[in-house]
VOGU-3710 file (C-alpha; in Angstrom, 3 decimals, decimal comma):
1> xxxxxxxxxx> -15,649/50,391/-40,745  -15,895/49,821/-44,379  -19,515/50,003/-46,047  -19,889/46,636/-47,154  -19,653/46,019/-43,394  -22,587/45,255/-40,721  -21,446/46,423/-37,305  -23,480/45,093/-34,325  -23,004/47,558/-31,627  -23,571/46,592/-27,999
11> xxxxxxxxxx> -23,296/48,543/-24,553  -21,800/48,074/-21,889  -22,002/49,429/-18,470  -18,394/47,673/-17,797  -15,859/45,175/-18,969  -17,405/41,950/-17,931  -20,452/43,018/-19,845  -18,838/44,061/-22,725  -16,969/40,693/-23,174  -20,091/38,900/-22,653
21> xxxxxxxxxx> -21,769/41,160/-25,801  -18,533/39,819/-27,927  -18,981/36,342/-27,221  -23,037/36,605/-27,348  -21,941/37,849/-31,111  -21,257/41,511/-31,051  -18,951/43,663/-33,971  -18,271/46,465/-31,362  -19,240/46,588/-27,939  -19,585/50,829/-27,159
31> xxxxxxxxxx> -18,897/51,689/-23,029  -18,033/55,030/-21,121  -13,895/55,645/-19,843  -12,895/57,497/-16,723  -15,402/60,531/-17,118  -17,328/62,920/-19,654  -19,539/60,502/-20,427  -23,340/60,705/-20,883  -24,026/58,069/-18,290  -22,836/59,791/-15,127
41> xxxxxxxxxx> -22,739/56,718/-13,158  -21,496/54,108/-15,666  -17,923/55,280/-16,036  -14,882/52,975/-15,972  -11,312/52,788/-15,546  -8,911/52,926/-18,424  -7,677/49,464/-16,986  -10,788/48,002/-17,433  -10,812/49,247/-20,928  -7,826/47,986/-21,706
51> xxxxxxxxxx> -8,912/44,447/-20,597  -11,593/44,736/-22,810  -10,293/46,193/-25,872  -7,430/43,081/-25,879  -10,588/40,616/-25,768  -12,542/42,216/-28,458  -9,811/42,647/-30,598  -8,637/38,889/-30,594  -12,183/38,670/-32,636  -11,656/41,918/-34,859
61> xxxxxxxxxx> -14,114/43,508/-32,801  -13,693/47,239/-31,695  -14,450/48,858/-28,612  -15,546/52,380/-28,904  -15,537/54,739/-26,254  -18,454/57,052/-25,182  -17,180/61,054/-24,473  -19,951/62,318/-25,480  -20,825/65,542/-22,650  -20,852/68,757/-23,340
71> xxxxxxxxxx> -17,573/70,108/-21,548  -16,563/73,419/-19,332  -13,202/75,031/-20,333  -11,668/73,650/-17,212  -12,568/69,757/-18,312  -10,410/70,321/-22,034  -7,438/69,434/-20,382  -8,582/66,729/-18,371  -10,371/65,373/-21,431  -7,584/65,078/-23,782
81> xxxxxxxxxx> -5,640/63,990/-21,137  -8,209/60,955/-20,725  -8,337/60,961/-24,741  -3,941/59,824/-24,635  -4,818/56,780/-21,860  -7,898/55,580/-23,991  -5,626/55,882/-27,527  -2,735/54,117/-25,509  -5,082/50,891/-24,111  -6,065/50,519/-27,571
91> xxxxxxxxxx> -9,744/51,893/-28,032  -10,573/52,389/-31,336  -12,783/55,458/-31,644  -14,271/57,865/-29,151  -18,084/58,701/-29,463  -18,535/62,775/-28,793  -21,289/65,599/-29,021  -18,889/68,119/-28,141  -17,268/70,035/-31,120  -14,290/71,614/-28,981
101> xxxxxxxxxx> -12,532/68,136/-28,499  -11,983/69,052/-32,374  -9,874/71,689/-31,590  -7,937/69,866/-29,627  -4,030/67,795/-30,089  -5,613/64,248/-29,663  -3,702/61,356/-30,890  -5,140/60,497/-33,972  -8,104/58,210/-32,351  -11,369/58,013/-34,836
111> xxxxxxxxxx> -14,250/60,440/-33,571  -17,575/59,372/-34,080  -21,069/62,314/-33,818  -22,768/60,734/-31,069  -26,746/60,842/-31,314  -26,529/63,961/-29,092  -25,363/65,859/-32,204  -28,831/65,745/-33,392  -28,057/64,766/-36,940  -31,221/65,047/-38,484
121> xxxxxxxxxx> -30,818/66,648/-42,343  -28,407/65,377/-45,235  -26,906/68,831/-44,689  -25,597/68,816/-41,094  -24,545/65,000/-41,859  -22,576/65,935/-44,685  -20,861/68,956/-42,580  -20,034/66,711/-39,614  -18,420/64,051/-42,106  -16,278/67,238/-43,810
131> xxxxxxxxxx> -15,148/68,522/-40,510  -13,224/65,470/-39,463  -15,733/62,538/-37,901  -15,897/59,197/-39,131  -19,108/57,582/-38,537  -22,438/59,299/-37,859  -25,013/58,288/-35,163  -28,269/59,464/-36,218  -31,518/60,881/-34,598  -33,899/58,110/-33,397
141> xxxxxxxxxx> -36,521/59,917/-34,841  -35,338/59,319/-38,548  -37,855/57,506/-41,138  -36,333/55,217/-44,127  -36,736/58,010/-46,321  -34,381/60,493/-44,459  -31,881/58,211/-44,203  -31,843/57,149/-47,453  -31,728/61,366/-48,175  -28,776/61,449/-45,636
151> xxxxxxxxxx> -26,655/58,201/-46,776  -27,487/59,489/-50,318  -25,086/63,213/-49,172  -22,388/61,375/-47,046  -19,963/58,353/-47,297  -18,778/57,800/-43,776  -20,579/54,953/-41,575  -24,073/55,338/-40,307  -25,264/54,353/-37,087  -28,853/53,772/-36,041
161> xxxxxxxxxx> -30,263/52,771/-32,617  -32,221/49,515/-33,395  -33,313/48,376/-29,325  -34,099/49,502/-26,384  -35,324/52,686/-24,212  -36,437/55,473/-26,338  -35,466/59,473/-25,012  -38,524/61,302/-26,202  -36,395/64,267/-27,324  -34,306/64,525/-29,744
171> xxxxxxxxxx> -31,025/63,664/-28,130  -29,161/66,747/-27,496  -32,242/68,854/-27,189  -33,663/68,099/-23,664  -33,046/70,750/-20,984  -35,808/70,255/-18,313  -33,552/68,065/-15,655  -31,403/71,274/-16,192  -33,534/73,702/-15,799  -35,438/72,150/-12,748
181> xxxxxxxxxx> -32,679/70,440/-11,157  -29,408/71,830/-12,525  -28,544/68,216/-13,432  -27,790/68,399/-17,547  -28,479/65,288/-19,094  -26,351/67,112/-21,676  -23,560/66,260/-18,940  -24,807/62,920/-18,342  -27,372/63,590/-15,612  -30,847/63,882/-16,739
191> xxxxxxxxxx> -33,605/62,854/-13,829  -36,173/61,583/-16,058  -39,006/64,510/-16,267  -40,196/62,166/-19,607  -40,636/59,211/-17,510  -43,564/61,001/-14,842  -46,913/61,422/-14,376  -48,748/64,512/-15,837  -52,029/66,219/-15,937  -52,910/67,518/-19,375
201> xxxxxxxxxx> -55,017/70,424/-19,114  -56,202/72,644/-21,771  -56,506/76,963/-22,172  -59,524/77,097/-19,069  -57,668/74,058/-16,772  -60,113/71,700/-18,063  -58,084/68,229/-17,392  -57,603/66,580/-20,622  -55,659/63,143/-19,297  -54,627/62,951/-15,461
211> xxxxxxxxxx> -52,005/61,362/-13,864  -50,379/59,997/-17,541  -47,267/59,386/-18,650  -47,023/61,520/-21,838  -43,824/61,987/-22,161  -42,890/58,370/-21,685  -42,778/56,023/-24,795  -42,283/52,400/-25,594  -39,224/50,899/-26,249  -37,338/50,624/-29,486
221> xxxxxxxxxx> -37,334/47,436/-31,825  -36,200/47,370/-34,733  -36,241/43,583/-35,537  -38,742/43,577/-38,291  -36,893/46,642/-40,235  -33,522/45,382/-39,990  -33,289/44,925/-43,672  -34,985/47,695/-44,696  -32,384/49,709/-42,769  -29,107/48,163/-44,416
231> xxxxxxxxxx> -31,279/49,001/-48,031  -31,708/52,308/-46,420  -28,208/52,984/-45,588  -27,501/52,013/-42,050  -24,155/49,912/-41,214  -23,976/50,035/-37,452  -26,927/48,651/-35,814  -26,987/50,101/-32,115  -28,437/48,374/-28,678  -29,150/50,793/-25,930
241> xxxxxxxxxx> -28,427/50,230/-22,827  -24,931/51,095/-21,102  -27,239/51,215/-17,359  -28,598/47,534/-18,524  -27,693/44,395/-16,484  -25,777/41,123/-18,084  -28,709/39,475/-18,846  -30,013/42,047/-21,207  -26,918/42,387/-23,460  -26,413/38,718/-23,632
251> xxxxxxxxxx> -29,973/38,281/-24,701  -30,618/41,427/-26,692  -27,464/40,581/-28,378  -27,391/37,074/-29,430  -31,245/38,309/-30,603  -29,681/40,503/-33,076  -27,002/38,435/-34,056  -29,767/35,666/-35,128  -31,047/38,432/-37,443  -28,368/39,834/-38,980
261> xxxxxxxxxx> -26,621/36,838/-40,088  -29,719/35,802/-42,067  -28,963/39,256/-43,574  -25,565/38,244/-44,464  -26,257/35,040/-45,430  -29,024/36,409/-48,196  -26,674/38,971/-49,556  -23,464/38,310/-50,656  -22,318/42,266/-51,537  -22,456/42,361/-47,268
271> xxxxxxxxxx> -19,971/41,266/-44,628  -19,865/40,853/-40,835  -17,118/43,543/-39,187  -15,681/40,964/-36,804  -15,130/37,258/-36,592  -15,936/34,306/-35,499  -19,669/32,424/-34,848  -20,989/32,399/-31,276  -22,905/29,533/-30,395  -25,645/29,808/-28,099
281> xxxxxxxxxx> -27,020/27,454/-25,170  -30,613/29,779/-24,860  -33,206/30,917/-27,672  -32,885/35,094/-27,543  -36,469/36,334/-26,280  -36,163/40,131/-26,063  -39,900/39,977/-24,210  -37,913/38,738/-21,366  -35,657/41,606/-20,215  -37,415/45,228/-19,159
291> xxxxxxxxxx> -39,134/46,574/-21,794  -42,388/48,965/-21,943  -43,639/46,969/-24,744  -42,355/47,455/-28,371  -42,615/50,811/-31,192  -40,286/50,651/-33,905  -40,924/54,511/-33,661  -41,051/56,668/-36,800  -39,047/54,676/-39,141  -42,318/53,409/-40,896
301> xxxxxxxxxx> -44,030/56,931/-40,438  -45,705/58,288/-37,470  -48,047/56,270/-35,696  -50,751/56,848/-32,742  -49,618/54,103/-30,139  -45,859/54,805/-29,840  -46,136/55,802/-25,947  -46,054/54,172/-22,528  -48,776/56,610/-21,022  -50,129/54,245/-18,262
311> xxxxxxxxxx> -46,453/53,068/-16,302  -42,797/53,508/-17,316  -42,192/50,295/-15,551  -42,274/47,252/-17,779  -45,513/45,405/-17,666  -44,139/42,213/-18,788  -46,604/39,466/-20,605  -49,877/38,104/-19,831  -49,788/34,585/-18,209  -52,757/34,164/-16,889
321> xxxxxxxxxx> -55,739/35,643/-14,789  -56,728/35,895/-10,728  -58,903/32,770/-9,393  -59,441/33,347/-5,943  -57,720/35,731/-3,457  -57,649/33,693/-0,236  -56,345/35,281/3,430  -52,481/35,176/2,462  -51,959/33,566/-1,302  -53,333/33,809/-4,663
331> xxxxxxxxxx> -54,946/31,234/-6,561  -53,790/31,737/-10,998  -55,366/30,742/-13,697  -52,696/30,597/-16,474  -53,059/30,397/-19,833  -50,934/28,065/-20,983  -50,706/24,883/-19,386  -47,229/24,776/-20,133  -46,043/28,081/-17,886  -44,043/27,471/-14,704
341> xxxxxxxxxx> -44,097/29,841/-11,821  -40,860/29,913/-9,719  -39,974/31,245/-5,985  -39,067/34,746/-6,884  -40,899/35,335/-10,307  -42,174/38,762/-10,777  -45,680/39,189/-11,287  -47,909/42,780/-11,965  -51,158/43,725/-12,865  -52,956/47,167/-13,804
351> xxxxxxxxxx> -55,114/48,154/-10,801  -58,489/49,957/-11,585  -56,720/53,051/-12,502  -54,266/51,910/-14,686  -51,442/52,139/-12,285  -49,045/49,288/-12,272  -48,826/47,176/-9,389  -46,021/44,801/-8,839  -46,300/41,150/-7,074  -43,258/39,059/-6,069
361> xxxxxxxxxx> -43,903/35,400/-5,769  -42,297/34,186/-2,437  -43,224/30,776/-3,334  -45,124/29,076/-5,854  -46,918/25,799/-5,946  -49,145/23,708/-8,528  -52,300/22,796/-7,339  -53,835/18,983/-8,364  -56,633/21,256/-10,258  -53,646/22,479/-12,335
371> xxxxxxxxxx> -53,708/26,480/-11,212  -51,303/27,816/-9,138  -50,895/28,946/-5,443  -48,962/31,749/-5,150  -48,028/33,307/-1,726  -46,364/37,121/-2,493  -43,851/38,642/-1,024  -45,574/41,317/0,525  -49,137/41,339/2,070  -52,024/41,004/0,076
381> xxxxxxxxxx> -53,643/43,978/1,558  -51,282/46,126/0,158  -52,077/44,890/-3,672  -54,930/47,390/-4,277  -57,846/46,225/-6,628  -56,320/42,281/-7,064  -60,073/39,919/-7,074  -61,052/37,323/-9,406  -60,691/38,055/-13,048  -57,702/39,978/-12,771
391> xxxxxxxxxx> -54,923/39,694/-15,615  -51,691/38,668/-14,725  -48,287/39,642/-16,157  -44,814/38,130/-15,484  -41,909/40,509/-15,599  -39,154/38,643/-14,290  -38,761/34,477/-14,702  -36,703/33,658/-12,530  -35,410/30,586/-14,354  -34,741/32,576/-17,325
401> xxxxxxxxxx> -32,365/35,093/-15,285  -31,141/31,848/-13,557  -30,274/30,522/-17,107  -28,724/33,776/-18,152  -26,239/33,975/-15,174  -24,361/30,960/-15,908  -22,414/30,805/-18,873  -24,572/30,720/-21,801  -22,371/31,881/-25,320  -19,301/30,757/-26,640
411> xxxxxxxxxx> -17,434/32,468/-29,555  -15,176/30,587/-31,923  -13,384/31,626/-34,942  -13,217/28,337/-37,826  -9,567/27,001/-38,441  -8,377/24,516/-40,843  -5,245/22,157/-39,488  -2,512/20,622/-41,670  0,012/18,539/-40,579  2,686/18,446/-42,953
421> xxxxxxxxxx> 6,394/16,290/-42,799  9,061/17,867/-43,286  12,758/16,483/-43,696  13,776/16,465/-39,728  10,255/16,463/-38,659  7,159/18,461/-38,564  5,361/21,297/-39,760  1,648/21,993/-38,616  -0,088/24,852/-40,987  -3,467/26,899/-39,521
431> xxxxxxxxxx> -5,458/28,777/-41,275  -8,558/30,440/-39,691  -11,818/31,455/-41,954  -10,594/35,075/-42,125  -7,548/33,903/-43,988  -5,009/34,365/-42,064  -2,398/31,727/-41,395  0,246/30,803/-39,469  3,344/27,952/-39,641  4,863/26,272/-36,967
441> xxxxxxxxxx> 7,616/23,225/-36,708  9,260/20,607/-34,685  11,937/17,936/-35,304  11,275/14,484/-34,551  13,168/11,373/-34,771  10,414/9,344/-36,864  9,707/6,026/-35,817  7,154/3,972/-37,158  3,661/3,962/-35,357  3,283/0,270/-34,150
451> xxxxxxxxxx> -0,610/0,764/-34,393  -1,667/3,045/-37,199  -4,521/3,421/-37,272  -4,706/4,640/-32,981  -1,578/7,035/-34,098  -3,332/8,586/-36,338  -6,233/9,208/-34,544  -4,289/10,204/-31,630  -2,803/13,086/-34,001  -6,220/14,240/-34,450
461> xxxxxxxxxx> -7,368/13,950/-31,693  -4,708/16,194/-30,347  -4,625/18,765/-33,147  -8,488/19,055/-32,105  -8,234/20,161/-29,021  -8,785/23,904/-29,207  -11,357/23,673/-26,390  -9,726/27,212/-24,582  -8,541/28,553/-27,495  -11,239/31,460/-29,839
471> xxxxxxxxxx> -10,677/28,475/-32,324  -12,532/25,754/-33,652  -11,204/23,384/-36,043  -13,435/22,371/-39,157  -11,134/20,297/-40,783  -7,818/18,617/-39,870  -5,862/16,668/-42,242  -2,265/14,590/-41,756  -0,161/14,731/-44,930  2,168/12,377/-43,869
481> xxxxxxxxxx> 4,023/9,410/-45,544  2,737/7,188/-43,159  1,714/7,539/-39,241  4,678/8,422/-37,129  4,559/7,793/-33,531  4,652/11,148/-32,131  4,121/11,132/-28,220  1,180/13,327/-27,096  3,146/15,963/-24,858  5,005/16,965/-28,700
491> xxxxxxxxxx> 2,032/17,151/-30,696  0,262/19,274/-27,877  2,966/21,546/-28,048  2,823/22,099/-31,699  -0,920/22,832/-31,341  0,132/25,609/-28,762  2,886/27,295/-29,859  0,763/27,205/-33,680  -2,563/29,014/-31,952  -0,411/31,344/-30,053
501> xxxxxxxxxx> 1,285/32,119/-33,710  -1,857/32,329/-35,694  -3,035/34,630/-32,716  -0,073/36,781/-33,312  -0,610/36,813/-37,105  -4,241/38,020/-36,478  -2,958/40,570/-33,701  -0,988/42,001/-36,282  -3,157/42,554/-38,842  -5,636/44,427/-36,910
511> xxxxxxxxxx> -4,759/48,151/-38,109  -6,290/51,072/-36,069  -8,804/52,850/-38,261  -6,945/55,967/-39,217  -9,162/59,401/-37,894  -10,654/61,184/-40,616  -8,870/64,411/-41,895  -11,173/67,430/-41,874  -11,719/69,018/-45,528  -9,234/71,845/-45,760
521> xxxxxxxxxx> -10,307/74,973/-46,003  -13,107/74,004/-43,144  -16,821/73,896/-44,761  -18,989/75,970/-43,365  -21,837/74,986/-41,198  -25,613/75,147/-42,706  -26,443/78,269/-40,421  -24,608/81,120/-39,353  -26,632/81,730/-36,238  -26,467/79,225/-33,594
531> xxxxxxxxxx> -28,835/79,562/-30,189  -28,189/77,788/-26,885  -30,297/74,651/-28,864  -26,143/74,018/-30,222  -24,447/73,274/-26,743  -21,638/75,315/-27,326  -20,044/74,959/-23,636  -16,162/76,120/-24,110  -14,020/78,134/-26,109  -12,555/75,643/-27,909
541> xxxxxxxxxx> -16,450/74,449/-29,509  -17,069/78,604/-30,170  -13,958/78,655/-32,609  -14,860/75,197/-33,554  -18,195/77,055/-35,155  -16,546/80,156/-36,055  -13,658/78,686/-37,926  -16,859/77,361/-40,046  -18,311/80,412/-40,345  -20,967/81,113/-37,691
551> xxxxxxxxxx> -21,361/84,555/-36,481  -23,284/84,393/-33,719  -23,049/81,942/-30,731  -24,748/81,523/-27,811  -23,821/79,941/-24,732  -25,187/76,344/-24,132  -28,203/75,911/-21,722  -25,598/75,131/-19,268  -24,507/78,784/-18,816  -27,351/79,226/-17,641
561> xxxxxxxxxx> -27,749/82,690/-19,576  -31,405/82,141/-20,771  -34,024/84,159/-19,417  -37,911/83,459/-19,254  -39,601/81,171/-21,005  -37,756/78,903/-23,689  -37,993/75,267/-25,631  -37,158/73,008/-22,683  -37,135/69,975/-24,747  -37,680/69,396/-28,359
571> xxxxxxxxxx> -39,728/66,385/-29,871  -40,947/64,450/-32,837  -43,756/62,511/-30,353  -46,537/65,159/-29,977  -48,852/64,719/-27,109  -51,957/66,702/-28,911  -52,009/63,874/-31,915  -51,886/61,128/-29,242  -55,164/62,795/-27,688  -56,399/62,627/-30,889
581> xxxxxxxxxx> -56,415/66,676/-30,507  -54,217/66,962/-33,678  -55,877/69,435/-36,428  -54,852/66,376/-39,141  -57,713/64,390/-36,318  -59,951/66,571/-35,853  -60,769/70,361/-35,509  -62,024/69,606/-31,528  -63,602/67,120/-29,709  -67,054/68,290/-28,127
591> xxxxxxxxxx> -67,243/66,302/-24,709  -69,413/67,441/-21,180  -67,221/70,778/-21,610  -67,990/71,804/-24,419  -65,055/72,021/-27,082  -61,470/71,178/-25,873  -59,178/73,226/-28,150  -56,159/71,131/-29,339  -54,060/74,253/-27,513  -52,726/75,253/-25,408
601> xxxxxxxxxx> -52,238/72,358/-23,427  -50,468/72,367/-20,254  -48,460/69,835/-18,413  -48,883/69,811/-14,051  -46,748/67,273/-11,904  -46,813/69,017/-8,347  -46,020/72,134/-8,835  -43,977/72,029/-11,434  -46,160/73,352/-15,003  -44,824/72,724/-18,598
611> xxxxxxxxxx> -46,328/74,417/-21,913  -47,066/72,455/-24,371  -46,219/74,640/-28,591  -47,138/72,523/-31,561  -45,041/73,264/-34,893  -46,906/71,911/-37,596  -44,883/72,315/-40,477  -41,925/70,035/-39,198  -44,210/68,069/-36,933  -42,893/68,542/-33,675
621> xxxxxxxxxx> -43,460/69,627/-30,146  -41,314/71,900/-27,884  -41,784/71,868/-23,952  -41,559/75,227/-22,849  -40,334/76,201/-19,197  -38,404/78,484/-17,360  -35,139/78,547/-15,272  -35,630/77,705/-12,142  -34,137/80,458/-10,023  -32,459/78,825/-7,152
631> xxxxxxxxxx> -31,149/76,325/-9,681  -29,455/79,193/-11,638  -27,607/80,736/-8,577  -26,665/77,706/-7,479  -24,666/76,605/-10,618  -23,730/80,424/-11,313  -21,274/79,610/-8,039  -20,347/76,575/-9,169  -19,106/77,749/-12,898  -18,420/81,058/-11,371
641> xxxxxxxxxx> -14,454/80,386/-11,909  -14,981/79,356/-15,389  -16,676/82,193/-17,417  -18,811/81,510/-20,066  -20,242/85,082/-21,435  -17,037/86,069/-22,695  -17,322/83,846/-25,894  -21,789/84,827/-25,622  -22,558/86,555/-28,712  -25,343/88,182/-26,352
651> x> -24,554/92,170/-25,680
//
């Protein structure tokens, strides 16, 4: 992708999706192949792919694919195996966090650093560019500032998450599903530890916060900073979501289609990376999909209400409050006259604890008095803490999902039609607003129309119809000596066989993106000591580092070759600042206890107990645990054919 270019970059969790993001207005729709990809359960087949990548590509668009696990030495060959049927269907790049793939004979296919690679500093950016990838995806975590520091050291593409669910760690640096489960979410299997309920206590078990999400934060959204982003650097503008449903992508896309072409159309040095315009039959509300309410995280600077404490389920928006609670139904005030309750809405509340409690409408009905009678789905004595007063949220409208299921985009590239005479007949000229064009002919025995002014609106009416074509004509002219007849079966057949010509011309012009060629000799890295925090799984990623100069390597995590306690998971969100426990706050807080000391602080969900360490000078937090033993001897027989302390830099 070229600078001047804005890529919007949608997800997919499988082909139908992914066309939907290209005609909902995608650049590059970004979805996981066979295997090795960091959503375990969202793989697809290289068929699939294939279907995909000759959709997007009729538009310009590209279709990356997501490889992006860390790999065992017995997955290389498998992987570049996978690698030849991905080149061969067509995908244009391959997103990866593993280094060994590197060191590998792939076809020449264009890696992209996925977000797992951590790529925090202008340094490590710069290396990864020198050692061979083309575009960058960078930490979440990033403010306008470092990217400006990191586009400022590096020329390739960068890509930025701008939407959607934010992993409190810095991707690439979260080991607790492995270390409690044995599921790596390094390996695309992480159970969530961010997303449940803790009790914070402090040095003497003194509760700080019980039964809170603290590890859980609200969603990304970007919308407001687009522009400040492309100033900042960024030319790939990334949705999350490859788990999300239809209805999500189409919405979350079109939303940021809306936005970025007021970009475009406001600067002129800027271009769209695909083509065509997608017109839309529904007005994008992001509010509307699951969400856990909106942070545009640290790109502004740090701020105090970036986290989901209370629920990781979405909350929805307020409609309206509880009137009466009769024997089996509800009676709702809303607050807008204008809101319509549907059979099958989703309605929630937070109970007297904060917990979030979820009420399906079986049916709905408007009362003469204007409220409305709602009968749930399950029984009322099961909603704890619902009287009169109570706030109501909607997280699901049913007629909005309703809308969303039919089709609701279509995507059309412009095209200009000429049809020209020529000395046995015909010649009809295309050109689309890319500039590509195409020439197609027929002979015909000319006969004079014997009404004129119906022949020639007949011709254009004919040359217009580009209904199931990606083409929409803007402008058709007939530079003829005077209106032919010309029977409507012929001039249908021109219009045919010229679409399927300009679609050939446009097929052809569509060049692969050539793979990057690492800087020769290799670079070396910014360290030379790298600790199990690098994910160095296989052989082939330990003379990856080596060749650039590392001398000593640990085995990933994974190996499970650490012993006592270590940095479980590594974040910019700090739990002691959002207790307002941060030193920066305050040097305590005096309550009925006396003086709770900012740490250390403690995390308890059953029996399972997290340390909380606070590094102040880079402003982050590390969760420190320990190995679960059972969980080590249980993967030390599963890896137990494929060493791993033989490339260990450990004695």
């Amino acid at each position: 992708m070229l600078n001047h270019q804005l890529e919007l970059l949608a997800p997919a969790r499988d082909a139908g999706i992914g066309i939907e993001a290209i005609n909902h207005g995608a650049d590059a729709v970004y979805i996981g192949g066979p295997g090795f990809g960091a959503r375990k359960s969202a793989d697809n087949d290289v068929a699939d792919i294939a279907r995909l990548v000759e959709y997007a590509h009729r538009f310009h668009a590209r279709i990356h694919v997501t490889l992006n696990t860390i790999l065992r030495d017995d997955e290389l060959e498998p992987a570049r195996r996978m690698v030849q049927q991905l080149y061969d269907a067509g995908v244009d790049s391959l997103i990866i966090q593993d280094m060994g793939l590197l060191e590998l004979d792939l076809p020449p296919i264009q890696l992209h650093a996925s977000t797992q690679c951590d790529i925090r500093t202008p340094q490590k950016a710069r290396f990864l560019q020198d050692a061979g990838l083309s575009q960058l995806v960078l930490a979440r975590e990033l403010d306008l500032a470092q990217i400006k520091a990191i586009r400022a050291a590096t020329s390739v593409p960068l890509e930025f998450f701008i939407h959607g669910a934010l992993c409190v760690a810095y991707s690439g640096q979260c080991f607790i599903s492995a270390a409690h489960t044995g599921r790596s979410a390094n390996r695309g299997e992480c159970n969530q530890a961010c997303r449940l309920p803790y009790e914070v206590t402090d040095d003497q078990g003194r509760i700080i916060a019980h039964d809170k999400h603290v590890l859980s934060l609200k969603d990304n959204d970007q919308s407001a900073n687009l522009a400040a982003l492309v100033d900042a650097g960024i030319r790939s503008f990334k949705i999350e979501g490859r788990y999300k449903d239809m209805a999500y992508v189409k919405n979350i896309t079109a939303h940021y289609r809306l936005l970025l072409d007021e970009i475009l159309a406001e600067r002129s040095d800027l271009a769209r990376a695909s083509s065509g315009h997608s017109s839309l039959s529904f007005t994008p509300e992001p509010a509307q999909n699951f969400n856990r309410d909106a942070s545009d995280y640290f790109v502004n600077g740090r701020k105090e209400d970036i986290g989901a404490f209370d629920s990781p389920k979405n909350p929805g928006r307020v409609i309206g409050f509880v009137h009466k609670v009769n024997k089996d139904s509800v009676e709702l005030e809303t607050n807008d006259a204008e809101t319509i309750l549907h059979n099958g809405d989703g309605l929630c509340y937070f109970e007297l604890h904060k917990e979030l409690v979820g009420m399906a409408i079986n049916t709905a009905e408007r009362l003469p008095s204007g409220r409305w009678k709602v009968v749930p789905k399950d029984p009322l004595a099961e909603l704890r803490h619902l009287k009169p007063g109570t706030e109501i949220n909607r997280n699901r409208d049913m007629d909005w999902v309703r809308g969303l299921e039919k089709k609701s985009a279509e995507r059309r590239i412009a095209v200009k039609l000429r049809l020209d005479e020529t000395a046995d007949g015909l010649a009809l000229h295309l050109s689309d607003s890319d500039g590509y064009c195409a020439r197609v002919t027929m002979p015909l025995n000319k006969e004079p129309a014997k009404d004129a002014v119906r022949a020639e609106a007949s011709l254009r009416e004919n040359l217009g119809k580009l209904g199931t074509t990606i083409f929409a004509p803007i402008e058709i002219a007939l530079n003829l000596s005077q209106p032919w007849f010309v029977p409507a079966s012929s001039i249908n057949a021109l219009r045919r066989e010229g679409v399927e010509a300009l679609e050939t011309v446009r097929k052809n012009a569509l060049q692969r993106l050539p793979r990057a060629v690492p800087v020769d000799p290799p670079v070396p890295y910014p360290e030379e000591t790298l600790s199990y925090l690098a994910n160095v799984f296989n052989h082939k990623a330990h003379d990856f580092y080596a060749k650039h100069g590392v001398k000593i390597i640990e085995a990933a995590f994974e190996a499970y070759e650490e012993e006592g306690e270590v940095s479980l998971m590594i974040t910019k969100h700090c739990v002691r600042y959002s207790l307002s426990l941060c030193p920066k706050q305050t040097r305590g807080v005096t309550g009925v206890h006396g003086t709770i000391k900012a740490e250390p602080l403690v995390l308890i969900n059953g029996n399972e107990k997290l340390k909380l360490v606070f590094d102040c000078k880079p402003c982050e937090m590390h969760v420190v645990g320990k190995l679960k033993r059972n969980v080590a001897q249980a993967r030390a027989r599963e890896i137990k054919t494929v060493p791993m302390k033989f490339y260990s830099a450990r004695p």
